[in-house]
DRENDO-1510 file (C-alpha; in Angstrom, 1 decimal, always signed):
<recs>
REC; n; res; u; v; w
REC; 1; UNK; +0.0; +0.0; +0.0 .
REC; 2; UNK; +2.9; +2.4; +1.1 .
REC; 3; UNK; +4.0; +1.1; -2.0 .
REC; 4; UNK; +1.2; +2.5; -3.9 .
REC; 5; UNK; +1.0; +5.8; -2.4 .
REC; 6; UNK; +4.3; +6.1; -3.0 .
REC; 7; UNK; +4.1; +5.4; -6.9 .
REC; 8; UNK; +1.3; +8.0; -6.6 .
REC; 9; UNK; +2.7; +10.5; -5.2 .
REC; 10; UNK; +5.7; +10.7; -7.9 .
REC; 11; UNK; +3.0; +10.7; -10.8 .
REC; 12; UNK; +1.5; +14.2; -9.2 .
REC; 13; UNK; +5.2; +15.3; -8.5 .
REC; 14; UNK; +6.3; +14.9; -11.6 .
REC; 15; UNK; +2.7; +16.1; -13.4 .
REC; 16; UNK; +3.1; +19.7; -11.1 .
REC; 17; UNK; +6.8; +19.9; -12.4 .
REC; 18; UNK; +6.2; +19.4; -16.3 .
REC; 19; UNK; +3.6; +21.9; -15.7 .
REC; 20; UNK; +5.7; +24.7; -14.0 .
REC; 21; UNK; +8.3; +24.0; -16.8 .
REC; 22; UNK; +6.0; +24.5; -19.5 .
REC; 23; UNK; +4.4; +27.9; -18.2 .
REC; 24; UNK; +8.0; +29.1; -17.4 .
REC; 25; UNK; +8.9; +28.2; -20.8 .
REC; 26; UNK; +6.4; +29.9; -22.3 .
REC; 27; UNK; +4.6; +26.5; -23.3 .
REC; 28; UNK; +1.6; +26.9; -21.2 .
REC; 29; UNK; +0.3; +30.5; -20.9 .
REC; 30; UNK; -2.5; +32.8; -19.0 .
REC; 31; UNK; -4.7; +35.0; -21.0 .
REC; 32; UNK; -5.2; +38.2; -19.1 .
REC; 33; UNK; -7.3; +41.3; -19.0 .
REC; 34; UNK; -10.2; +39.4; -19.3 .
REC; 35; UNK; -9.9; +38.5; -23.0 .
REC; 36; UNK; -9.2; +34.8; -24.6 .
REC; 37; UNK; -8.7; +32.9; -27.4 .
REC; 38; UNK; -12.8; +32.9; -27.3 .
REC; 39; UNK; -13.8; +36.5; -27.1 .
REC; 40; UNK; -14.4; +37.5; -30.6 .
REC; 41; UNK; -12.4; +39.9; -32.4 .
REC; 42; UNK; -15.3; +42.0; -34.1 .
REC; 43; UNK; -19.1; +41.5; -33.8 .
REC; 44; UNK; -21.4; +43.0; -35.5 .
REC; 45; UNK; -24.1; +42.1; -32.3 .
REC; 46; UNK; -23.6; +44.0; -29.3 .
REC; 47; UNK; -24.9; +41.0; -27.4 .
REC; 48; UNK; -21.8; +39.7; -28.4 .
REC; 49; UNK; -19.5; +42.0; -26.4 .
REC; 50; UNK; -17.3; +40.2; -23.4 .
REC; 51; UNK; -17.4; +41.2; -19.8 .
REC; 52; UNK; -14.3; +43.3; -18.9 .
REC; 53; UNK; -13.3; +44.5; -22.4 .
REC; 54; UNK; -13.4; +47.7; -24.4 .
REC; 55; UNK; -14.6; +48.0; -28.0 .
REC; 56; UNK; -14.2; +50.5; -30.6 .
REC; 57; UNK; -17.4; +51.3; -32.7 .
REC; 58; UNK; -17.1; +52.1; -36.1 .
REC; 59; UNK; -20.0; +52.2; -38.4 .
REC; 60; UNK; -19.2; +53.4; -41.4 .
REC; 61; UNK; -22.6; +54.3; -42.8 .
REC; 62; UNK; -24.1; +56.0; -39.0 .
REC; 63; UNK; -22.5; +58.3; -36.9 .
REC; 64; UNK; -25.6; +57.2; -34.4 .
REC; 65; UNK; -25.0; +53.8; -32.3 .
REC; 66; UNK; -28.8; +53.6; -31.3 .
REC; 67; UNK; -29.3; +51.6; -34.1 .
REC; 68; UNK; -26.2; +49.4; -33.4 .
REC; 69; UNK; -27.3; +49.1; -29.8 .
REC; 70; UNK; -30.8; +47.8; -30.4 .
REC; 71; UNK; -30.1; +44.9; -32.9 .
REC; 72; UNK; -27.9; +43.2; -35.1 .
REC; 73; UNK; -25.7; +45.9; -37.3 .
REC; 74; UNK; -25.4; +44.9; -41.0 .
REC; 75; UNK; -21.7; +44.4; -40.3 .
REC; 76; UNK; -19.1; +43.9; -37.5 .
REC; 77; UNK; -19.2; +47.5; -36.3 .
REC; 78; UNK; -17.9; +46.3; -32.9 .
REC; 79; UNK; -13.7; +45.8; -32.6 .
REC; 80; UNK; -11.9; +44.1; -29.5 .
REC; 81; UNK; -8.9; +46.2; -28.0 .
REC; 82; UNK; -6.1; +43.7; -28.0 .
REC; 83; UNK; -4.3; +43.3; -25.2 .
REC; 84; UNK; -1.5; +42.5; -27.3 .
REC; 85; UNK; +1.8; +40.9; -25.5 .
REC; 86; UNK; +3.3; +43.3; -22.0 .
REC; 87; UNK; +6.3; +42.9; -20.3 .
REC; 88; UNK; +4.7; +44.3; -16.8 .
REC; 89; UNK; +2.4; +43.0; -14.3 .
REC; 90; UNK; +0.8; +44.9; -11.1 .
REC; 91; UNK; +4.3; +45.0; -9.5 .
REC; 92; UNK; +6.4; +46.0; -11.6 .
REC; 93; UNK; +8.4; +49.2; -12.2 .
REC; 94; UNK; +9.5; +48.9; -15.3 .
REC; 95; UNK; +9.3; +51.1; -18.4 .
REC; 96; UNK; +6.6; +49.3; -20.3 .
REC; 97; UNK; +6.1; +48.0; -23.4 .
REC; 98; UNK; +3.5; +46.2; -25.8 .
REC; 99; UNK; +4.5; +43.6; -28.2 .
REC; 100; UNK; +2.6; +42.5; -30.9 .
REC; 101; UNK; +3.6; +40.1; -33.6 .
REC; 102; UNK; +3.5; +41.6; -37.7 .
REC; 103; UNK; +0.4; +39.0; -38.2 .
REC; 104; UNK; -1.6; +40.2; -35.0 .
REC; 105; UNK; -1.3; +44.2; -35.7 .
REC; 106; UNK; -4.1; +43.7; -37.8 .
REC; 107; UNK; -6.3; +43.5; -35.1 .
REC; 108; UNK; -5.8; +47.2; -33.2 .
REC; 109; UNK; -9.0; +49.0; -34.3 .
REC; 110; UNK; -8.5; +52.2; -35.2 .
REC; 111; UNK; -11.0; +54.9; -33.4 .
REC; 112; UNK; -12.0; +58.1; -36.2 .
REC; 113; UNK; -14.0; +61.1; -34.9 .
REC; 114; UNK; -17.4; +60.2; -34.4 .
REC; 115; UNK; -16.3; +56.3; -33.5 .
REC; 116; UNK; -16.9; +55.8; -29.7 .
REC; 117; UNK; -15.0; +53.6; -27.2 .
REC; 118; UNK; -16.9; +50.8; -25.3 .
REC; 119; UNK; -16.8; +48.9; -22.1 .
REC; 120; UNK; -18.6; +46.1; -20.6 .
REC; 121; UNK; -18.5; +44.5; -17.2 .
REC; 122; UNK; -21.1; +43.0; -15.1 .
REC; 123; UNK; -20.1; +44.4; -12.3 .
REC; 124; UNK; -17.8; +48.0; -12.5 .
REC; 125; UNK; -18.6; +51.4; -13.8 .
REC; 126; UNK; -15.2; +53.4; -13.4 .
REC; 127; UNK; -16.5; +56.2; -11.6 .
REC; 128; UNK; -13.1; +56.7; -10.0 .
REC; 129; UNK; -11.3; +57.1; -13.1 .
REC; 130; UNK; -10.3; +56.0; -16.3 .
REC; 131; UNK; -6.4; +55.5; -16.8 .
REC; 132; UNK; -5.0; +55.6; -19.9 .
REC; 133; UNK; -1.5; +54.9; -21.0 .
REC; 134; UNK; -0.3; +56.6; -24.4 .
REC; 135; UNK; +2.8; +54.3; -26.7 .
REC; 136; UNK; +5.2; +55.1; -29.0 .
REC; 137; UNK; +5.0; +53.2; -32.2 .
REC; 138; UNK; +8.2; +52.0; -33.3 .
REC; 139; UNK; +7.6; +50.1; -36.1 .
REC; 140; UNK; +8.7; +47.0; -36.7 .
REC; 141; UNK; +11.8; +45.1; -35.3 .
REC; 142; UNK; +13.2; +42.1; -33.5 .
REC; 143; UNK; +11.6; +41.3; -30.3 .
REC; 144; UNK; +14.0; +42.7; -27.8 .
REC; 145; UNK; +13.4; +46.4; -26.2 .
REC; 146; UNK; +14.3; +48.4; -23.4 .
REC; 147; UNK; +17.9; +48.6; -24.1 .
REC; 148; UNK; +20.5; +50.5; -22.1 .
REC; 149; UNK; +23.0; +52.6; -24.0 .
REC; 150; UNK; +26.4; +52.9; -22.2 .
REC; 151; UNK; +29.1; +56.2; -22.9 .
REC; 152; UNK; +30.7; +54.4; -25.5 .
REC; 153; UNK; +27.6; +53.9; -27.4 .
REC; 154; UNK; +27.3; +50.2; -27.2 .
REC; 155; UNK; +23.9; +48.5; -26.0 .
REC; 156; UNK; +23.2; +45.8; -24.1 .
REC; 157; UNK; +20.2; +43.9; -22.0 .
REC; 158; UNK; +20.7; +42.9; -18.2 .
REC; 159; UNK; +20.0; +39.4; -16.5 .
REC; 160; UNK; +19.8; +41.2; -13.2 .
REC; 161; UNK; +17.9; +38.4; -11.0 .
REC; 162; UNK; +19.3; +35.0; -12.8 .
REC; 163; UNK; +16.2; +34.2; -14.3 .
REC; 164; UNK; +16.0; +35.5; -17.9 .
REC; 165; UNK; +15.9; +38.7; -20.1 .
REC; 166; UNK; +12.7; +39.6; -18.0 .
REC; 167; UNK; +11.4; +42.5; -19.8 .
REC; 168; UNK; +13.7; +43.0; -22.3 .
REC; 169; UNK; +12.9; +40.3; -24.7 .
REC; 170; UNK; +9.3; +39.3; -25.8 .
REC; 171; UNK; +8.9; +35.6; -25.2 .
REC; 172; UNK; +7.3; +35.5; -28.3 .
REC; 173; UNK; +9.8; +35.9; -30.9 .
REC; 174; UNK; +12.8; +34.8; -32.1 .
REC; 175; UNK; +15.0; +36.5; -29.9 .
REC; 176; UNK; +13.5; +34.4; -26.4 .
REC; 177; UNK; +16.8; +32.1; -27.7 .
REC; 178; UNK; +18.9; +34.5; -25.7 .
REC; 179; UNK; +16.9; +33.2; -22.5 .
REC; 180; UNK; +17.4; +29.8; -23.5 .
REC; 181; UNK; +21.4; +29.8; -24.3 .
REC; 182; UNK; +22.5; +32.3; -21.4 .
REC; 183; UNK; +20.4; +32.3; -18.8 .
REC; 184; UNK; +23.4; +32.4; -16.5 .
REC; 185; UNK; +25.0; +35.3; -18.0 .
REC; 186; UNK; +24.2; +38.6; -16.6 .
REC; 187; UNK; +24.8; +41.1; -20.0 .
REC; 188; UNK; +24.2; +40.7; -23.2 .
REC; 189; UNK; +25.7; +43.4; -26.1 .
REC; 190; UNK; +24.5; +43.4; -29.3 .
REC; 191; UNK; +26.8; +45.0; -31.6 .
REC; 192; UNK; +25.5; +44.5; -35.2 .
REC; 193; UNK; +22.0; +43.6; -37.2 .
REC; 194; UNK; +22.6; +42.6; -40.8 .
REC; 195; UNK; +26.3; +43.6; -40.6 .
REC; 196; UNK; +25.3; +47.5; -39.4 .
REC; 197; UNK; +26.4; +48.5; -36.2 .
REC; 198; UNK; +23.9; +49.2; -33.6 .
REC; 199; UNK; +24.4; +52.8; -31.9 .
REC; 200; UNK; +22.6; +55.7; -30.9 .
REC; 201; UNK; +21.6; +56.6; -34.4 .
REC; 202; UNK; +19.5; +53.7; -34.6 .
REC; 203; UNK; +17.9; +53.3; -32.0 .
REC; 204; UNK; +14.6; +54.6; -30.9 .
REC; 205; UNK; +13.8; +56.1; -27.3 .
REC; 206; UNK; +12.2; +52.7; -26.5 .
REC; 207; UNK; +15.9; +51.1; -26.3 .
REC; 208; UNK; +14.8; +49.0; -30.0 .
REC; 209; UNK; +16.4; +49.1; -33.2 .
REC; 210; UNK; +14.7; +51.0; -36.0 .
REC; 211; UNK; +14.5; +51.2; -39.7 .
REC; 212; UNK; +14.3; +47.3; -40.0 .
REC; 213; UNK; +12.1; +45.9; -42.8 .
REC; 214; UNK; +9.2; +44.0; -41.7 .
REC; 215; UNK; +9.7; +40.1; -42.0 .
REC; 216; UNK; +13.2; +39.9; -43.0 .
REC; 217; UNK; +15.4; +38.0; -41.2 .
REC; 218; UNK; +18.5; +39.9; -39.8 .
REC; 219; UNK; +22.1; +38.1; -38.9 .
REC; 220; UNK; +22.4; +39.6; -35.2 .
REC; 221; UNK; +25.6; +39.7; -33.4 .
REC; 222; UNK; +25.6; +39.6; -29.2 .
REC; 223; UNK; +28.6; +39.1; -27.0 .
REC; 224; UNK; +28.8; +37.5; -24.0 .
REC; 225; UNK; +32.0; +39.2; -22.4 .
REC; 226; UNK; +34.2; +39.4; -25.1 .
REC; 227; UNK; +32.9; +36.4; -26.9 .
REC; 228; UNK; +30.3; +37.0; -29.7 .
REC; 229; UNK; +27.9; +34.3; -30.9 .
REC; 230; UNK; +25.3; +35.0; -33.9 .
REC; 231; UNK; +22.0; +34.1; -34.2 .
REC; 232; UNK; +19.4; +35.1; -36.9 .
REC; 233; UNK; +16.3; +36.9; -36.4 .
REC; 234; UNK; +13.2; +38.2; -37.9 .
REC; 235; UNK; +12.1; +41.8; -37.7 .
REC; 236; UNK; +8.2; +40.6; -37.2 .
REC; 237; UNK; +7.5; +42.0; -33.6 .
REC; 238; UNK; +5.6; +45.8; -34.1 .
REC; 239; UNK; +6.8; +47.0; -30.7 .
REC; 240; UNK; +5.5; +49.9; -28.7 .
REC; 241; UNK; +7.0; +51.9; -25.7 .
REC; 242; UNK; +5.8; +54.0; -22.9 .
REC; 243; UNK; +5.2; +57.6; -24.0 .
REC; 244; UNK; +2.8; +59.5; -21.2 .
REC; 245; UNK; -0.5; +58.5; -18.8 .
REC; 246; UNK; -3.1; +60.1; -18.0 .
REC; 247; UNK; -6.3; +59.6; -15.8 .
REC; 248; UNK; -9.8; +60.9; -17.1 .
REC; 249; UNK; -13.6; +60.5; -15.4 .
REC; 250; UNK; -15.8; +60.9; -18.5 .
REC; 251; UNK; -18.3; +58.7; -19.4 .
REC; 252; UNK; -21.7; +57.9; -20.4 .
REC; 253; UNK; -24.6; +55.4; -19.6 .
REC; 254; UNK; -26.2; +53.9; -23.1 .
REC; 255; UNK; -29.1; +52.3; -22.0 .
REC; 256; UNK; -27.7; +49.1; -23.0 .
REC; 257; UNK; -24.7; +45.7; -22.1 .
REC; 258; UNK; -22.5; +48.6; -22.3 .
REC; 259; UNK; -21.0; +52.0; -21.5 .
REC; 260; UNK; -18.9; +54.8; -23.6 .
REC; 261; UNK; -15.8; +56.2; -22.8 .
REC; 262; UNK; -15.5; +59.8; -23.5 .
REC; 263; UNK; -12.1; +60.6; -25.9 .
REC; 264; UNK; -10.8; +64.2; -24.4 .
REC; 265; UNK; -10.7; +66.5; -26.4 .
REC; 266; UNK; -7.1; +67.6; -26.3 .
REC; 267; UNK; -6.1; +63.9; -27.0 .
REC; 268; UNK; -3.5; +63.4; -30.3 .
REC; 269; UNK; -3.4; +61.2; -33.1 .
REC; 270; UNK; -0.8; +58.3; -31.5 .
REC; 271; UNK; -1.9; +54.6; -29.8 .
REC; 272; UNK; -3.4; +54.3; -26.3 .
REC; 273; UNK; -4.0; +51.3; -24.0 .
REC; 274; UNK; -7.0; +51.7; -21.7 .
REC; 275; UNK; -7.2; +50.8; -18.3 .
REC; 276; UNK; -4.2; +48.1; -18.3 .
REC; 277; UNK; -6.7; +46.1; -20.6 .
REC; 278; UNK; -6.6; +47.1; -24.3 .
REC; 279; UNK; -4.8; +48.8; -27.3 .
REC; 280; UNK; -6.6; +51.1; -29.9 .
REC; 281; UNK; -5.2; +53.7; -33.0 .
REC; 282; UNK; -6.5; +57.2; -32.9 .
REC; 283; UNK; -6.8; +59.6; -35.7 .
REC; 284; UNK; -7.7; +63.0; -34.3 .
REC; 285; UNK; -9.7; +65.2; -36.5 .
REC; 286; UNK; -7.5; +66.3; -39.8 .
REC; 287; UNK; -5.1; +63.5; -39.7 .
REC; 288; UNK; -8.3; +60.6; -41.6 .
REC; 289; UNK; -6.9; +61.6; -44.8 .
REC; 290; UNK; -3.4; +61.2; -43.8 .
REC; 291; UNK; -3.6; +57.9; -42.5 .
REC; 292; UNK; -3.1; +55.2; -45.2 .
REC; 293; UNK; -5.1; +52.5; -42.8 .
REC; 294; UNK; -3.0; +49.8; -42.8 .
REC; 295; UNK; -1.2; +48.5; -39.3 .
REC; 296; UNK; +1.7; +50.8; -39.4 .
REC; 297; UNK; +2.0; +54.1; -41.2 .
REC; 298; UNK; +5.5; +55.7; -40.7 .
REC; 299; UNK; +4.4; +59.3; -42.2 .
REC; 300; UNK; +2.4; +59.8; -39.4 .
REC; 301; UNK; +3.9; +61.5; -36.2 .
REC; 302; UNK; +2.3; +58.7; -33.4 .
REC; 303; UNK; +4.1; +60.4; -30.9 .
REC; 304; UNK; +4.3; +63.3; -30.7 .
REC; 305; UNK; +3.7; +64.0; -26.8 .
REC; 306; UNK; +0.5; +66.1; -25.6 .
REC; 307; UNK; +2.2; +66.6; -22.1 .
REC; 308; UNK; +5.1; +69.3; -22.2 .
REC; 309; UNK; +8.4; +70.3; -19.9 .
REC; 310; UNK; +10.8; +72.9; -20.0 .
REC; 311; UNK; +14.2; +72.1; -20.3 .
REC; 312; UNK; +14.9; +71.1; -16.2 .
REC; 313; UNK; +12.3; +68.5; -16.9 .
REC; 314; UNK; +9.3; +70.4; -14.9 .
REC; 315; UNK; +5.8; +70.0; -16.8 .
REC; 316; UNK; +4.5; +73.1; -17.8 .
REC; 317; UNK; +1.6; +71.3; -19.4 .
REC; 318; UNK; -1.3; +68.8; -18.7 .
REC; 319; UNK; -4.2; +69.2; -20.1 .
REC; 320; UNK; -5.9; +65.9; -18.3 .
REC; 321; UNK; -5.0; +67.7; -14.8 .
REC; 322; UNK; -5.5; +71.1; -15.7 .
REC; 323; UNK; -2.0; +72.3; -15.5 .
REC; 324; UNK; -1.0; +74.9; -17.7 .
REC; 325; UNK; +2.4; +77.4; -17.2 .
REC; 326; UNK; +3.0; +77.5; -20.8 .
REC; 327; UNK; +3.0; +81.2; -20.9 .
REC; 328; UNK; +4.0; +81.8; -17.3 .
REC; 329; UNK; +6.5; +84.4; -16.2 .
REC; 330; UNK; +9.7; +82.4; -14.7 .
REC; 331; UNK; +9.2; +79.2; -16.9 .
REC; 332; UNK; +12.7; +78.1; -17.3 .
REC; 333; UNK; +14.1; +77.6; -21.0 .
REC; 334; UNK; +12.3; +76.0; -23.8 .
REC; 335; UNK; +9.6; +74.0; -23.8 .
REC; 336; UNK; +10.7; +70.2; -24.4 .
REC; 337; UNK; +8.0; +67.9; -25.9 .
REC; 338; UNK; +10.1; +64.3; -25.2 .
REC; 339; UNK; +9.0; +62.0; -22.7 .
REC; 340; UNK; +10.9; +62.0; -19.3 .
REC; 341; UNK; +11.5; +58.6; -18.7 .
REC; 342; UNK; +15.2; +58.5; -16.9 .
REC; 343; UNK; +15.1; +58.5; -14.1 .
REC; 344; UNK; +13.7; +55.6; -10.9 .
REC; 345; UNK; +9.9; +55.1; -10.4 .
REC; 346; UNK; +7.6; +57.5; -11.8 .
REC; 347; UNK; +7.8; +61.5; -12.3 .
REC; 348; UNK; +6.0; +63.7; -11.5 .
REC; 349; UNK; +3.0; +63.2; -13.9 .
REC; 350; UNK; +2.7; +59.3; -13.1 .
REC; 351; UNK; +4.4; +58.2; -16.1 .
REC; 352; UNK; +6.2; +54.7; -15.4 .
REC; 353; UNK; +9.8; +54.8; -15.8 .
REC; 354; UNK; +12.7; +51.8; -15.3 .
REC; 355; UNK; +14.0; +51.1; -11.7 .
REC; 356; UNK; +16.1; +49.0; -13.4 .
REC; 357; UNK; +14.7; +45.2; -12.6 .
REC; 358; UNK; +13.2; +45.3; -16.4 .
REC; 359; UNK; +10.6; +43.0; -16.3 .
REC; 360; UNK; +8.4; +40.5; -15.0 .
REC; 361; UNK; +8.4; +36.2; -16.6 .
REC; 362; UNK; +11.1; +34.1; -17.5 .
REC; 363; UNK; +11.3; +33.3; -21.3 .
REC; 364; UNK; +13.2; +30.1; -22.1 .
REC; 365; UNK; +12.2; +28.3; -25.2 .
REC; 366; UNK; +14.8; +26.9; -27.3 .
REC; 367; UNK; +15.6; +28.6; -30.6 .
REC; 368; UNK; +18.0; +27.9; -33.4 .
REC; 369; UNK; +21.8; +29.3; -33.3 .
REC; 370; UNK; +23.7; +29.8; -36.4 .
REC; 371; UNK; +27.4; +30.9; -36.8 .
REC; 372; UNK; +27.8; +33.8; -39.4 .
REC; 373; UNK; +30.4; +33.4; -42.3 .
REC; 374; UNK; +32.1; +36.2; -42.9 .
REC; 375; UNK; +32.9; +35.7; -46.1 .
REC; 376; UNK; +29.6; +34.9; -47.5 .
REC; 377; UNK; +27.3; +36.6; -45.5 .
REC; 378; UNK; +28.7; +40.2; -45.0 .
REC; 379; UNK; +27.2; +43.1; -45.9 .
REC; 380; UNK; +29.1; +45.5; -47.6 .
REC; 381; UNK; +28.1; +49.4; -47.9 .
REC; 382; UNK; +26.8; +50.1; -50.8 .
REC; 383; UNK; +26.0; +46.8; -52.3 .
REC; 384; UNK; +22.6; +44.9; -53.7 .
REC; 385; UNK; +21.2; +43.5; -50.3 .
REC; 386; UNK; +23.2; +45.4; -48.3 .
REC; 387; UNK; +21.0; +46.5; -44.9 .
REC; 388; UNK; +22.1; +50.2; -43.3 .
REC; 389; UNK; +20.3; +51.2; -40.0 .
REC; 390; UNK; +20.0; +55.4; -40.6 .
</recs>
């Protein structure tokens, strides 16, 4: 019997340890905000609409929703908010960052002018507030963000707690190999992608590399000390960085499953992530024409801040709490429109900056390592295939 109980008690052992390997290698996973692989993308029945998400409406022929509300629409007029892929959770202090892959950017609804914004819950009307959190869209790259630039103008990614490139790499591409093959190593430098070096000029303020083409696969060379080892990876991650929050209290009752959220007025064209649940693209009034509608659109300015400073990094503007010294006698120097994101914890206004523990899950699924040849695979300046990071 002992025996028996014995026997048993391995089978559960060893069914609780398969199990914690597989969600810490990213085999088993835990949809959040509410959302699943069975809430539906669009609807065109509002009946339809899952507890604790928000919804863009878009009806192309109405600028009314009554109709919308009351029956069936003739189309899917109703779009989910992704949640897309973060590299927080509730604790952390990290500068924040939502990944989604070049296949899944397709489903961030854009809102227009006379669109609204949804929610539905069973059980919460956000009387308290609504927080929003604004990104920077910087196109698309290899899954790896957040890195830190040193005086020399190299970049790297730190391993600070031993358990993975916590939010620095997105466990969801290519480049969760790093996790895999040095998860004892405690820095990472990547020097080169495609042969170009990788330095100030080419990188955006969300520590990723820039001007990469979508899809392609890029020969990327990372050192561990003084040792470099290549790997390939594809530029199919369309990766977003914290710009500026804000906290709002407008909204209205519809007589129906759901409410809307009011957009403020002063808000710009750029991408915003509601209430820690759900991405959406806005075009403010004047910028519908200039928008080409397809996932990403680099001749549109996504980020240009709505929150200003003056050149000691004191905010001079906020239109969401009513602050306004733009014209003030004793505002120091010129007004600077970048984000402040620097220095430890949050600033002043509340946006969420790096303490320096950059992220939250450990990433280790296995990926493929190739050795670059030199003599067949460099790129040369100024040659056919040749890829130059401006």
């Amino acid at each position: 019997m002992k025996k028996k109980h014995l026997i048993f008690f391995l089978i559960v052992l060893g069914i609780v340890a398969f199990i914690i390997v597989m969600i810490s290698t990213g085999g088993i996973s835990f949809n959040t905000f509410g959302q699943n692989e069975q809430t539906k993308k669009q609807t065109s029945s509002v009946a339809e609409l899952a507890d604790g998400c928000y919804y863009i409406w878009h009806n192309e022929n109405s600028n009314d929703i009554k109709n919308d509300l009351e029956g069936i629409a003739a189309s899917d007029v109703f779009r989910l908010c992704p949640s897309g892929s973060v590299n927080w959770d509730s604790d952390s202090f990290i500068t924040h960052t939502v990944w989604f892959s070049s296949s899944e950017d397709v489903d961030i609804p854009t809102l227009y002018p006379g669109d609204k914004l949804l929610y539905v819950s069973s059980t919460k009307v956000p009387y308290e507030g609504i927080e929003w959190e604004r990104f920077s869209d910087y196109g698309y790259t290899i899954g790896v963000a957040n890195m830190i630039g040193d005086t020399s103008g190299h970049y790297r990614i730190e391993n600070a707690n031993g358990d993975g490139f916590d939010g620095y790499v997105y466990r969801g591409s290519d480049v969760n190999q790093l996790n895999e093959n040095f998860s004892s190593v405690a820095t990472l430098f990547l020097d080169k992608i495609g042969g170009s070096p990788v330095r100030e000029e080419s990188m955006s303020d969300g520590g990723t590399v820039l001007n990469l083409e979508k899809d392609k696969d890029y020969i990327c060379e990372w050192y561990t000390g003084t040792i470099y080892q290549d790997f390939k990876m594809k530029a199919n991650i369309h990766t977003f960085g914290a710009l500026e929050s804000y906290t709002t209290y407008d909204y209205d009752f519809l007589h129906s499953n759901c409410i809307e959220i009011k957009i403020p007025e002063w808000f710009k064209t750029g991408y915003y992530y509601v209430a820690g649940t759900g991405m959406f693209r806005y075009v403010a009034s004047g910028n519908e024409t200039l928008y080409n509608g397809s996932p990403y659109d680099k001749n549109i300015n996504w980020n240009d801040p709505i929150k200003l400073y003056d050149d000691f990094g004191n905010l001079i503007y906020d239109p969401s709490t009513g602050i306004d010294k733009r014209n003030e006698e004793g505002t120091s120097g010129e007004v600077q429109t970048e984000n402040i994101q620097s220095q430890s914890g949050s600033n002043e206004d509340g946006n969420i900056v790096n303490e320096g523990d950059a992220g939250v899950e450990e990433y280790e699924e296995f990926g493929t390592e190739i050795i670059y040849d030199d003599t067949e695979n460099t790129y040369e300046p100024g040659t056919e295939g040749e890829t130059i990071i401006q």
